[in-house]
N, C-alpha and C positions, 0 to 999 in steps of 0.2 A: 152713149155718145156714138154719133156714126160722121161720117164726112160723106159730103155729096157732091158730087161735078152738075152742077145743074146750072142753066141760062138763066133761070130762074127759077125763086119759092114754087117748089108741089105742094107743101105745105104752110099750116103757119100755127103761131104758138097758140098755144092753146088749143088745139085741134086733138080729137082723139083718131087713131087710125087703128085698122085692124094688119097686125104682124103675125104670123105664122100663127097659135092658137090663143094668141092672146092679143091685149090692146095696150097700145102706147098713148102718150098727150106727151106733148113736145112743148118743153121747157122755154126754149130759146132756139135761133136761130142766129147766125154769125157768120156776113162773107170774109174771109180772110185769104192771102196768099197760102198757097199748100206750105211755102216754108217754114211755116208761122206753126204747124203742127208741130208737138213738141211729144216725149216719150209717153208721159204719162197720156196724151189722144190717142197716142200708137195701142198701148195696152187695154184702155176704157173703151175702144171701137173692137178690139180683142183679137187684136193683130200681134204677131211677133214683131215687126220692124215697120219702117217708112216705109219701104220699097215695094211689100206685102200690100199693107191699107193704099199707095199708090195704084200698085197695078188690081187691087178692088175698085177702087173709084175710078176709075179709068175708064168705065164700062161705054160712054158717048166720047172716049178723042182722049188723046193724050194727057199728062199731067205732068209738066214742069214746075218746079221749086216757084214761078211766078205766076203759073196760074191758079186765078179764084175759084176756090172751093165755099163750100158751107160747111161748118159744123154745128150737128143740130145734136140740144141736150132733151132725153127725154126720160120718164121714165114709167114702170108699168103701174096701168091702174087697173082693177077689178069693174069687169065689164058689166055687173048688177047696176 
């Protein structure tokens, strides 16, 4: 699971992408309010806290408790 500040889909489900030396296919995709992030996304994104996965997402503009995030479920597949 990752959260993304995005204007829009980079991606979309079903999609395989290349991640560091391996490949993901993306589950699902979900815009929701950041506040809407709950402990268990905090830890499955493989962050200590909110504040942590905030200021990672943050990378294009600010992230308030109202702004829309994505989070996207994925998980790895064997690129044969």
């Amino acid at each position: 699971m990752t959260v993304r500040l995005w204007s829009r889909n980079q991606v979309r489900v079903g999609g395989r992408y290349p991640v560091g030396g391996g490949l993901i296919e993306i589950d699902s995709i979900e815009e929701l309010p950041f506040a809407a992030i709950d402990d268990l996304d905090v830890r499955r994104a493989g962050e200590a806290d909110r504040e942590t996965l905030r200021q990672r997402a943050a990378h294009s503009g600010p992230i308030s408790d109202d702004t829309m995030v994505r989070r996207l479920e994925f998980h790895a597949v064997d690129p044969t």
